[in-house]
N, C-alpha and C positions, 0 to 999 in steps of 0.2 A: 504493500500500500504506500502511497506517497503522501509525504511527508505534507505537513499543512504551510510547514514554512519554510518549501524548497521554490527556488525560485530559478524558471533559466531564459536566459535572454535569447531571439536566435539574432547574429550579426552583431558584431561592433563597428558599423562603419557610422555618420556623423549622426545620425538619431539614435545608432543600437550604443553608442560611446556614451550618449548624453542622458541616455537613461541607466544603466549601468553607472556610471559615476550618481545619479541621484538615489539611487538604491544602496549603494555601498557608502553613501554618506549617513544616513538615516537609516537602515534597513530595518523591514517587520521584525520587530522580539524574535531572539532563538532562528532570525532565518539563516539561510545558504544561496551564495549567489553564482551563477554558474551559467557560463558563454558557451553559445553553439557560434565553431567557425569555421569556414573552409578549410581544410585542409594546407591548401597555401600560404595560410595564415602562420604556419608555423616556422617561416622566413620572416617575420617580423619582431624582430625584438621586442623594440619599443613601445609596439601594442603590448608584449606577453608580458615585459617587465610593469606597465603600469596597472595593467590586471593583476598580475602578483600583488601589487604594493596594494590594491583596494581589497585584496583580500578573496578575488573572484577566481574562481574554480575553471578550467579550460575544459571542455569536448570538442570534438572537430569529428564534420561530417559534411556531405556534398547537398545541401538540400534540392540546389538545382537539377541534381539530374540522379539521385537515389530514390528508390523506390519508396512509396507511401509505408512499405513494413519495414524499411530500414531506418527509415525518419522516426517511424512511430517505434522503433526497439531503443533510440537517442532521447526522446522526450518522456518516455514510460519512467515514472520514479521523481518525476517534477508536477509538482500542487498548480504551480502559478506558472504560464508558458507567456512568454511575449515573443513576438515574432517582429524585429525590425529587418526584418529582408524586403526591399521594396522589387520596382518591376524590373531594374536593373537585370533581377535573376532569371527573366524571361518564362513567356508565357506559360501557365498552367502551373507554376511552384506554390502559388498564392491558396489556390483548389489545394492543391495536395498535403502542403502544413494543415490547413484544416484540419483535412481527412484522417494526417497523420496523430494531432493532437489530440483526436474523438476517440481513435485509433488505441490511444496512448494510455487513456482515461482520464484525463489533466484533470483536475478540480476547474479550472480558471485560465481561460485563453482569452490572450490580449490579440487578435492577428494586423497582419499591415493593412490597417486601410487609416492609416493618418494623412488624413488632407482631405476632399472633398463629400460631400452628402450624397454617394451611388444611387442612394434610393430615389434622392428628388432628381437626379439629373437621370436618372431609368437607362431602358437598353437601347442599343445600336447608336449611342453617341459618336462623335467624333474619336475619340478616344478608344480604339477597341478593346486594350485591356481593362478598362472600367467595366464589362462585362459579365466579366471573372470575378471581379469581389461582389458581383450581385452574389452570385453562384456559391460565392462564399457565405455570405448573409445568408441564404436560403437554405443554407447547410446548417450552418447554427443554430437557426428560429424552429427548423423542423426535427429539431432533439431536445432534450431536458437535463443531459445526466453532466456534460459540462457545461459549465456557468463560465460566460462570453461578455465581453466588453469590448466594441467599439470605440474607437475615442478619434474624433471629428476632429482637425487641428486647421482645415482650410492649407493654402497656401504658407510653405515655409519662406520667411520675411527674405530671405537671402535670394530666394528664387525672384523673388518682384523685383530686385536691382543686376539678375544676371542679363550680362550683354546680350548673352544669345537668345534669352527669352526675348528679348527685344520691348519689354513695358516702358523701363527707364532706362536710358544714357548716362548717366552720371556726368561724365567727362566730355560728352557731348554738351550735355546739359538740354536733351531730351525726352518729353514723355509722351506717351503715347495711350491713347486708349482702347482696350479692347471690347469692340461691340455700340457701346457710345459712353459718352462721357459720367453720365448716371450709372451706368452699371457698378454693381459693389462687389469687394471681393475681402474674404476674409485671411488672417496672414497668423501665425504663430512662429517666432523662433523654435530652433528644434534644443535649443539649450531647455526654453519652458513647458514644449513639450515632454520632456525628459522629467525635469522637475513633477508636473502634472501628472505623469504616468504614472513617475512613482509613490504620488498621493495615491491613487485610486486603489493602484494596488497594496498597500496599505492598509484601505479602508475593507469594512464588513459590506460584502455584498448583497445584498438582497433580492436583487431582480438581474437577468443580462439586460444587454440593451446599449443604446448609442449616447456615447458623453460627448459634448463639444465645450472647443475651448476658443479662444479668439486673444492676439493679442494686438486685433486690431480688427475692426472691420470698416470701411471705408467706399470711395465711390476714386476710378480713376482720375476724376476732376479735385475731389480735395487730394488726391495724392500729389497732383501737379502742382497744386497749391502750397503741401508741405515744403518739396522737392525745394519748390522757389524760395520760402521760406529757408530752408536750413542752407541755403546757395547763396544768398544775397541775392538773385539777381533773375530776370525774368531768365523762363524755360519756353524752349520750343514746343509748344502741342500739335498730335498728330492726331489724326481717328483713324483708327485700323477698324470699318468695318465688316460686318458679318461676313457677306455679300463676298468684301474679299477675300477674310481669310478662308471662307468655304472654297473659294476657286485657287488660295495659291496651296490649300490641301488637296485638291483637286489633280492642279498639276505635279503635285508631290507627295504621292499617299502614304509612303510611307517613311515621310518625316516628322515623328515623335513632337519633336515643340511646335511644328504645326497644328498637328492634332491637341495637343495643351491652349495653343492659343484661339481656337474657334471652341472648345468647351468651355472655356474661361469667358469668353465676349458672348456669348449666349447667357449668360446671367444665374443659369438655373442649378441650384445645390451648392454654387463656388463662394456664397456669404450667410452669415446669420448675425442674429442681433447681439453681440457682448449681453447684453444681461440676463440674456437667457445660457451662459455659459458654466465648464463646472468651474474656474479662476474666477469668474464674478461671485457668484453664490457662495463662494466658500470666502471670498475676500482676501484672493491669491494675488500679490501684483505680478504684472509680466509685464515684458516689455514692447509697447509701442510701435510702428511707423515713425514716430517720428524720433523718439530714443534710441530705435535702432540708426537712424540717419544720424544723429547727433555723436551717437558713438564711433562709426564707421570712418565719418566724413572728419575727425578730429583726432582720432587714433594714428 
């Protein structure tokens, strides 16, 4: 039987790190903390020695391409399973953690779907791997014996200022909107995602079900307004919209921030309201849109 206060992460890369360090900081009474990681991972020091120093326990195993009974023979003996492997690890890994966690008999599965609302943005989106975490969802809902938590984080704040997602320029001193200027979009650092995870998991659960958190939610017109604000100085605006990102997904179907950026400018599942979040309600502070500007821009 596993243990009520074993705990294992899958990935340590910038979310599966940032939760991990917030667990090992505070961890539940009498627990154990313990990383799933590639294989390849074991060429890395500096990851292994700073998992040593937090006290966290190593396994290593291929989730991307090992069978659902080898995954589920790695997570069998762990209460509380998080799963930071995002889609990086290519189609169908996301269905199989599941399967392999149910598989497993976890008490408490956290899986990857940190970032947008699947349910309200539904199927055959732009995006075809949002599909798959329906799939996952539908896995969940139609069992009882493990207890499941979603945790909704929107948009990670570092992605809204990547070049190649093409929102903001920084250096250009460009912003751009996707869909129209009104449209909102919700944003979390994945440092307070981390923090936030490792509240919940913490907490007594009592129902599964979807958490959301926000540490910002906004409309691209006051972003551009921040932008200018923390810049001194006016910014370029642009509207990227629908109409076109549908056709430059069109003539490029299978490029990924493409596909991000026509499910983002369509408005539907990519924002919710701060105060209906779990850092509001509990009276967590995180940080910002514009704290993260202010940090970035002065660091």
């Amino acid at each position: 039987m596993a243990s009520s206060h074993s705990v294992l992460i899958i990935g340590a890369g910038e979310l599966g790190l940032a939760v991990i360090q917030s667990l090992a900081s505070r961890p539940p009474q009498n627990s154990t903390i313990t990383v799933l990681l590639r294989p390849s991972n074991n060429q890395r020091p500096s990851l292994l020695s700073e998992l040593k120093a937090l006290g966290v326990a190593v396994i290593y195993g291929d989730v991307a391409n090992d069978s659902v009974e080898s995954i589920s023979n790695l997570l069998h003996g762990h209460a509380t399973v998080i799963s930071c492997i995002g889609f990086a690890a290519g189609p169908g890994t996301q269905l199989r953690l599941a399967q392999a966690a149910l598989a497993a008999g976890v008490v408490r599965y956290i899986p990857w779907q940190f970032g947008v609302d699947y349910d309200v943005i539904g199927r055959g989106s732009p995006q075809d791997l949002f599909d798959e975490q329906l799939d996952v969802r539908a896995l969940l809902r139609a069992q009882t014996h493990t207890q499941w938590k979603i945790v909704s984080t929107g948009m990670f704040t570092s992605f809204l200022f990547d070049p190649a997602f093409g929102v903001v320029d920084l250096d250009a001193g460009v912003c751009r909107a996707l869909g129209s200027w009104e449209t909102a979009v919700t944003v979390t650092t994945p440092e307070d995602i981390g923090r936030l995870t490792a509240r919940i998991v913490g907490e007594t659960w009592d129902s599964s079900g979807v958490v959301y958190t926000a540490g910002d939610t906004l409309t691209y017109g006051s972003l551009a307004d921040l932008v200018q604000k923390v810049l001194g100085r006016e910014v370029e605006r642009e509207l990227w919209s629908i109409k076109r990102l549908m056709e430059e997904l069109k003539a490029d179907p299978g490029n990924g921030t493409k596909k991000y950026r026509a499910v983002f400018a369509m408005g539907r599942g990519v924002s919710w309201p701060v105060e209906g979040t779990f850092n509001y309600k509990n009276d967590i502070a995180v940080e910002g849109v514009d704290g993260w500007l202010q940090r970035n821009l002065t660091s």
